[in-house]
Rosetta silent file (secondary structure, phi, psi, omega in degrees, C-alpha in Angstrom):
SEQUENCE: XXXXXXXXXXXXXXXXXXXXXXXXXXXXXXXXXXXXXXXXXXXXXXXXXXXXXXXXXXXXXXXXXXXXXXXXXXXXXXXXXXXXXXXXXXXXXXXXXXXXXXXXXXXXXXXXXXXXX
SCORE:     score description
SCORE:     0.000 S_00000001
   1 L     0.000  -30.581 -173.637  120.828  115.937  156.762 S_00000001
   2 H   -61.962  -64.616 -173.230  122.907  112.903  155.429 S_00000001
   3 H   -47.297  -45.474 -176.452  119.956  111.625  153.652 S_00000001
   4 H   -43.620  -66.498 -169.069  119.424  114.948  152.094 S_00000001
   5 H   -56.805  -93.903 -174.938  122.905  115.505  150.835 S_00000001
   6 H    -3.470  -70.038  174.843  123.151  112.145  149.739 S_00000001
   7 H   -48.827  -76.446 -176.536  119.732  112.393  147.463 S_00000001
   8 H   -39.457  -53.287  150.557  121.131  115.404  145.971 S_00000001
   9 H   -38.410  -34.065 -166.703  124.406  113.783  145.059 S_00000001
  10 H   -80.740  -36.072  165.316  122.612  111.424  143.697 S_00000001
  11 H   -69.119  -57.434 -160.151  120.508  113.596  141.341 S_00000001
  12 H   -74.177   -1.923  168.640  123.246  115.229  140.294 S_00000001
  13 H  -110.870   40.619  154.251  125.281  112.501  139.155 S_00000001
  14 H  -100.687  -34.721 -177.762  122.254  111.159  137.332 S_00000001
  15 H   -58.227  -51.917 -179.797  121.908  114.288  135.603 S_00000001
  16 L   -18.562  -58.933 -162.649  125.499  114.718  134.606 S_00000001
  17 L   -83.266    1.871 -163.287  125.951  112.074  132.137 S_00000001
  18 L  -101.211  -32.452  177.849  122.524  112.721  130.495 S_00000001
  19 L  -107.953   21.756  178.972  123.279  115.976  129.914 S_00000001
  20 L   -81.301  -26.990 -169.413  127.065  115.225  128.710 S_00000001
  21 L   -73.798  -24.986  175.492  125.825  113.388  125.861 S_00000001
  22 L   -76.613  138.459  176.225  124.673  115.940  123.446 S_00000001
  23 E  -112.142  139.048  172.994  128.054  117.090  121.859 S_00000001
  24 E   -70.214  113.204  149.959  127.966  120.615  120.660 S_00000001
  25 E   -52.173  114.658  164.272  128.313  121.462  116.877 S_00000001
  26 L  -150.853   32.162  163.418  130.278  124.028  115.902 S_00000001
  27 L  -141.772  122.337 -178.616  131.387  123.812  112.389 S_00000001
  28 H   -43.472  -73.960 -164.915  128.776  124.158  109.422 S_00000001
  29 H   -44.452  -23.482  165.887  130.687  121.382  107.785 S_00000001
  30 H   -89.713  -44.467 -175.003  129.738  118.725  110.059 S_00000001
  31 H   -44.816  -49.674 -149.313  126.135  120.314  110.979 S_00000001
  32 H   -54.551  -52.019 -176.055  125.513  120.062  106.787 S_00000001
  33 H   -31.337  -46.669 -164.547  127.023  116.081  107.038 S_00000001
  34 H   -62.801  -41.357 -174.379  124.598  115.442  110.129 S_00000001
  35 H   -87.505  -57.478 -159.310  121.186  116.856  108.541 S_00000001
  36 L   -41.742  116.441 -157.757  121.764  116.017  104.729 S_00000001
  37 L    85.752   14.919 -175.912  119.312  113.415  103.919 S_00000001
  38 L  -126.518  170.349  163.628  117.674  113.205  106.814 S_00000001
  39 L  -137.961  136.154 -178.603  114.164  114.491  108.355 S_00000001
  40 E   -98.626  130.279  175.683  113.855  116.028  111.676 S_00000001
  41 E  -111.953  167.064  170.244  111.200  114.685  113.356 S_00000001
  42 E  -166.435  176.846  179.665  109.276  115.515  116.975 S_00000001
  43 L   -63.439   88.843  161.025  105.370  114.956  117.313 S_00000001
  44 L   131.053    1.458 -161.429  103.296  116.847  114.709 S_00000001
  45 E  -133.193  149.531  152.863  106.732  118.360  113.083 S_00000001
  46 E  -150.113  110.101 -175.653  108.628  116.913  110.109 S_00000001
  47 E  -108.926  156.556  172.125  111.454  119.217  108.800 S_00000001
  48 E  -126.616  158.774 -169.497  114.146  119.129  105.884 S_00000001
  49 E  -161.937   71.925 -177.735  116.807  121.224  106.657 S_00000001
  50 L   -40.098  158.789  157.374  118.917  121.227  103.057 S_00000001
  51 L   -70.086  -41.762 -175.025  122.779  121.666  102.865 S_00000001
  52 L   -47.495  -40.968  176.159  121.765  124.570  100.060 S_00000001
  53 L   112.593   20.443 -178.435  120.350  126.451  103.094 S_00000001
  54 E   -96.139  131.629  143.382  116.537  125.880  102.466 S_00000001
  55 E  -127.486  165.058 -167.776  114.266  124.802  105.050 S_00000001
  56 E  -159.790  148.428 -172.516  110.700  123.145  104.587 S_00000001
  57 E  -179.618 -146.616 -169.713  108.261  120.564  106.463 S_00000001
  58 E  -128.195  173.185  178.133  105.070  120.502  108.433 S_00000001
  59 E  -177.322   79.593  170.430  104.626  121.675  111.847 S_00000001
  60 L    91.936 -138.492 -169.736  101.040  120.389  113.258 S_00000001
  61 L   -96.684   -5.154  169.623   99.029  120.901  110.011 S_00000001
  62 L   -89.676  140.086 -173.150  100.657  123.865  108.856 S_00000001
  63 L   -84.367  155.946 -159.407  103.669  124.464  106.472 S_00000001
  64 E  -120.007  140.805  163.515  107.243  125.545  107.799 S_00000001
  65 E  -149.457  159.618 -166.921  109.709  127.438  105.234 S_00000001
  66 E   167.483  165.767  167.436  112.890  129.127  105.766 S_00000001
  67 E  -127.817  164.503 -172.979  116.413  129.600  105.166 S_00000001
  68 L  -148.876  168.039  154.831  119.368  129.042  107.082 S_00000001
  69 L  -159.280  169.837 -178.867  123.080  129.602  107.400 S_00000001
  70 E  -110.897  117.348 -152.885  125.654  128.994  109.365 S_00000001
  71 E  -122.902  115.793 -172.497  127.475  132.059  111.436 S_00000001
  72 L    12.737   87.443 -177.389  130.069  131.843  113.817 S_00000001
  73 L    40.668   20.851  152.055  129.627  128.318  114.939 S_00000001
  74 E  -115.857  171.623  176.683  125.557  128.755  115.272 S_00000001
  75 E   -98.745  123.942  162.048  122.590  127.772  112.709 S_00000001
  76 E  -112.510  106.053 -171.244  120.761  131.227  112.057 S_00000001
  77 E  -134.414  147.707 -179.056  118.006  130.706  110.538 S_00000001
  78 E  -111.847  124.182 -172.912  114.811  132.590  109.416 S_00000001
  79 E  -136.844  164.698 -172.818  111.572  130.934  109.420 S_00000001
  80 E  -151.416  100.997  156.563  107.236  130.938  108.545 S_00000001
  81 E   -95.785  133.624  177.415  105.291  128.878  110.099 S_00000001
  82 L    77.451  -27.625 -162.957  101.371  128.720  109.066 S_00000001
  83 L   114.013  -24.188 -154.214  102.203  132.284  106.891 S_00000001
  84 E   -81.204  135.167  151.436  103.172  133.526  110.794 S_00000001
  85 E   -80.936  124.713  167.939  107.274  135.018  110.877 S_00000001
  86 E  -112.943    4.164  158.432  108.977  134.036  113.579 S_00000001
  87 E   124.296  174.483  153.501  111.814  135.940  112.973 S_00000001
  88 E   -95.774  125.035 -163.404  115.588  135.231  112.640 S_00000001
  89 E  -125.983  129.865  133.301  117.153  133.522  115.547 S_00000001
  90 E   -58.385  122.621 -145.158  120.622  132.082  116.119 S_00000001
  91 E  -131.637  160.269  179.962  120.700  128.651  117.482 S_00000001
  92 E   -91.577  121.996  176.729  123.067  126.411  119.597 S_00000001
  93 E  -102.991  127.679  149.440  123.377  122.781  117.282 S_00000001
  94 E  -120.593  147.969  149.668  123.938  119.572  119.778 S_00000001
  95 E  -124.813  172.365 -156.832  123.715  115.975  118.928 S_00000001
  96 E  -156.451   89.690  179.077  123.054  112.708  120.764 S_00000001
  97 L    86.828 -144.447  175.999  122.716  109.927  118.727 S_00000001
  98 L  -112.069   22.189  172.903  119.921  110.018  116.301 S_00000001
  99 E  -133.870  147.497 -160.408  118.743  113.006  118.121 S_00000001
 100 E  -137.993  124.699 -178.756  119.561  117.116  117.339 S_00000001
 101 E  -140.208  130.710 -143.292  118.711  119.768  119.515 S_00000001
 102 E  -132.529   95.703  169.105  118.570  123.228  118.724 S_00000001
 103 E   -89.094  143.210  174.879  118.860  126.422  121.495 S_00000001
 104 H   -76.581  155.725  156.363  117.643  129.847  120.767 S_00000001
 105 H    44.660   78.373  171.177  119.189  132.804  121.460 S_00000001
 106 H    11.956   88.109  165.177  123.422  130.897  120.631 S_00000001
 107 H    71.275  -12.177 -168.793  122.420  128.967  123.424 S_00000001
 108 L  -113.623   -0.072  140.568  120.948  130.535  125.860 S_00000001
 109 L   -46.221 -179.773  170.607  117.193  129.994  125.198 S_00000001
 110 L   -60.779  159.579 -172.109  114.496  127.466  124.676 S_00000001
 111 E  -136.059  143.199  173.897  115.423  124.207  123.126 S_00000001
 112 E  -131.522  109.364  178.668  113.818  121.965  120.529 S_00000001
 113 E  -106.549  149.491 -175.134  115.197  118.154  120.116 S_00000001
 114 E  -118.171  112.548  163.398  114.462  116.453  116.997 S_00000001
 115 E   -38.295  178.493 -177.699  114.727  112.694  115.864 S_00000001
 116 E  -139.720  104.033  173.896  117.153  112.269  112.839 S_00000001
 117 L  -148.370    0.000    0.000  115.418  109.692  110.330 S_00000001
């Protein structure tokens, strides 16, 4: 039973700090600072994600377009991938680094993290 507890303590203060480090965004004026000039990358994706509120890249072999703004402290943005809509979604902004990660549904959703280069 020791051993048990013990392992679990153990995960959970490995997890902790790993998942303290993304700091939450919640003012468009810092989100624009963080993306401008940059490309978000992951495997097979490369996005621009303007201050102006355009966005446009690749995503596997297909092109990504969209607009965005920013609405009580989330990124909402409407996007077409391929020709396909996927709709307008409000998203949770974190960063870490040189990495940006972006929850669906203000947070409560799927997640996507992105290099920053």
């Amino acid at each position: 039973m020791r051993i048990a507890a013990w392992i679990t303590g153990l995960s959970l203060a490995a997890a902790g700090p790993a998942l303290a480090d993304f700091a939450k965004v919640s003012d468009g004026g810092l989100f624009k600072q963080i993306v401008t000039g940059k490309t978000l990358t992951r495997p097979l994706v490369r996005l621009e994600v303007s201050p102006a509120g355009v966005i446009s890249g690749k995503g596997a072999a297909w092109e990504v377009t969209g607009e965005w703004r920013w609405q009580d402290g989330y990124f909402c943005r409407d996007l077409s991938w391929g020709g396909t809509d996927l709709g307008y979604n409000c998203q949770e902004v974190a960063v870490r680094g040189d990495e940006i990660r972006f929850t669906s549904d203000r947070g409560a959703g799927d997640s996507a993290a992105f290099r920053l280069r």
